[in-house]
N, C-alpha and C positions, 0 to 999 in steps of 0.2 A: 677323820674321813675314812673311816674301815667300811669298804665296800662291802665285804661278807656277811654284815650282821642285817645287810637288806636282801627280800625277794624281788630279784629283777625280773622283771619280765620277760622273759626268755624272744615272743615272736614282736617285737617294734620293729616295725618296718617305714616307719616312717620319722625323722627327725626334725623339729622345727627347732631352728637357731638362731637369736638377734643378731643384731649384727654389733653396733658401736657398744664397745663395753662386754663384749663377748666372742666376736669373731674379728673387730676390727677395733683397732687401738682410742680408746677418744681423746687422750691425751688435753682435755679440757677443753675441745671446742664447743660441747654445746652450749658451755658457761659463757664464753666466748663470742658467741653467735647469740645467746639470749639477753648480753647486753648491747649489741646493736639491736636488736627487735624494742629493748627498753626505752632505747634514746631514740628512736622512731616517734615512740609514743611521749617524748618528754619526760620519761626518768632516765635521771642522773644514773653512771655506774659511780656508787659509794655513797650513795644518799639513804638515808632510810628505809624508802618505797622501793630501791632496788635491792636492799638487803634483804625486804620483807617476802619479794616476789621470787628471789635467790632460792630464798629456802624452800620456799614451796614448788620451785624445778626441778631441785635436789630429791626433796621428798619423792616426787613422780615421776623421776624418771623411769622413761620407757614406756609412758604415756605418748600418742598422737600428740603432736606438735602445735596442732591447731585448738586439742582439745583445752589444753595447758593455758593458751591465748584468751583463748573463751573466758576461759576460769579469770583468769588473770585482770582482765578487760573492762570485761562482761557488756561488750557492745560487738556486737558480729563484724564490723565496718573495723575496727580498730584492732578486733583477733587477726582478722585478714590482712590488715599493713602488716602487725606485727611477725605473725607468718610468712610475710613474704622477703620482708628485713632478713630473718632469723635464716631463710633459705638462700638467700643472697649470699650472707656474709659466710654458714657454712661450707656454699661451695666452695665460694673465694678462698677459704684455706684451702680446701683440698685439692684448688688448682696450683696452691702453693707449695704443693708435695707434704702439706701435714696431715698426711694420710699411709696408714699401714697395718698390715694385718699384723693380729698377736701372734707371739710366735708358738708355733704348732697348730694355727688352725687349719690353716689350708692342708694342710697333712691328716689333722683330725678330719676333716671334710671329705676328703678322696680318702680317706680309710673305712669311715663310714659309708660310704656309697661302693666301697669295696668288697664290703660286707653285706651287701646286696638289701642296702636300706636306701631310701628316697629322703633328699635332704633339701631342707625349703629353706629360705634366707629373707627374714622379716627383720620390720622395721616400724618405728614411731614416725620416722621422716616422710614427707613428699617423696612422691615418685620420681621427681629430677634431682631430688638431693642423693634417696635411693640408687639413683642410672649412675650418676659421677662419681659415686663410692666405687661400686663395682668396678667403671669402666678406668679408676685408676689403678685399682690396683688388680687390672686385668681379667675381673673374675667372672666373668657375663657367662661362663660356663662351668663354673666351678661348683651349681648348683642344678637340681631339678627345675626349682622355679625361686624364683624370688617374691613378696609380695610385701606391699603399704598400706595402711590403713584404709586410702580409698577401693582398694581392691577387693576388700572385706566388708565394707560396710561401717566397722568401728572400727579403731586401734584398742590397747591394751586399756585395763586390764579387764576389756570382754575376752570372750574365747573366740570369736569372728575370725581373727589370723589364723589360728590354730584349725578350727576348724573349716575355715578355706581352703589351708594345705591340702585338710583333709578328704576335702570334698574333690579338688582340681588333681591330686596325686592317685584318684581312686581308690586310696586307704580303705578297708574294712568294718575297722573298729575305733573306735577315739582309744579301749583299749592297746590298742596296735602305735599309738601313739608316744615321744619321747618330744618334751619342748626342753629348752636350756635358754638358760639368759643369767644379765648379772643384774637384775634388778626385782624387789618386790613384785611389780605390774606383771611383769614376764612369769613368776611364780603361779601368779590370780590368773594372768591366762591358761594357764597348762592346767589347775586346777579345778576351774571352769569349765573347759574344754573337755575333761574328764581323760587326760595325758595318764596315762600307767608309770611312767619316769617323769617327773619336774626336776631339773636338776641346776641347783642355782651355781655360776661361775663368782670366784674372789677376783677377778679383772676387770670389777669395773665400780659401778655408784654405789651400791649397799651391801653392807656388812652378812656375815654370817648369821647374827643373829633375826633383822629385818627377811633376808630369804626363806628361814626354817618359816619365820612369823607367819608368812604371806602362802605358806603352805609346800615349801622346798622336799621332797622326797629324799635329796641328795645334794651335796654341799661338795663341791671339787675347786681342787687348787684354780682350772682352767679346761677351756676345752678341750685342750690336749687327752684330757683324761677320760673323754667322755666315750669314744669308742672301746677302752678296757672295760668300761661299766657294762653296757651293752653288752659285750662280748662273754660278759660273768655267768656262768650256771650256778 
């Protein structure tokens, strides 16, 4: 992870940051949460067909929630139970206190915005699963804006998030732009989006290799690191 051997963009003034899996602990619920949305629909957890469907949440994670359903389904009526299962069951943990930020992001967050950058706080989730993240762990200010796939139009891995920021933050340039996330999808967004920084996080669903794949600029321990980068001439 030798930062010097890349040209940083010197003016991003704008950072877009996932949240679970990069700014906020997922500590396995959305695995968690996708087998109540399964047994909604009649699969078993540890049957075949949940193993099958397992992999392919894995695979996409950081995709819209609803879009995953769809895929999944492939009956609109039955994306929608399962979506709504999967929103249930996720809040219900995190009214359970299994919810919490990684450590240094909220630090990385208010360093960033220190540094006289605008920082947006996206997500795959519904907008009420989105609101009870925040509002557990107090963060309903800890950002410029926040934003969910319905707020954009698509989720990942279009650039729609990204470029909503960009539109809503009055940003200049997509140039001007820096996303981070710890998944492929999150990569194809910023990519997409035409981001000058893609920077993939080791805190969450996909490996090192999968982030460069999907088009990573930059590979870091955590977000912690993300405002050194930035900061780099």
């Amino acid at each position: 992870m030798d930062m010097t051997t890349y040209d940083v963009t010197p003016d991003v003034t704008l950072v877009v940051l996932d949240m679970a899996g990069t700014t906020v602990v997922d500590d396995g619920l959305v695995e968690l949460a996708f087998a109540a949305a399964a047994r909604s629909q009649g699969v078993e957890t540890g049957s075949p067909e949940h193993a099958g469907m397992l992999a392919h949440v894995r695979a996409t994670m950081g995709e819209s929630k609803i879009s995953v359903f769809r895929h999944l389904f492939g009956d609109e009526e039955r994306a929608q139970q399962a979506n709504a299962a999967f929103e249930a069951a996720y809040e219900e943990q995190v009214d359970q206190g299994r919810c919490a930020a990684l450590p240094g992001a909220a630090e990385a967050i208010a360093e960033l915005r220190g540094q006289g950058r605008k920082v947006v706080l996206t997500t795959g989730f519904a907008r009420s699963t989105q609101d009870r993240i925040l509002d557990a762990l107090g963060w309903q200010q800890v950002a410029d804006l926040t934003l969910c796939p319905a707020d954009a139009g698509r989720g990942r891995p279009y650039p729609d998030l990204a470029l909503t920021a960009l539109l809503r933050t009055g940003t200049d340039s997509v140039r001007q732009v820096a996303v981070a996330g710890d998944t492929g999808y999150d990569m194809l967004t910023g990519v997409r989006a035409g981001a000058s920084v893609v920077a993939g996080v080791l805190t969450g669903a996909h490996d090192e290799a999968r982030l460069r794949a999907d088009g990573a600029t930059h590979v870091l321990a955590s977000v912690a690191e993300l405002p050194g980068l930035l900061a780099a001439r």
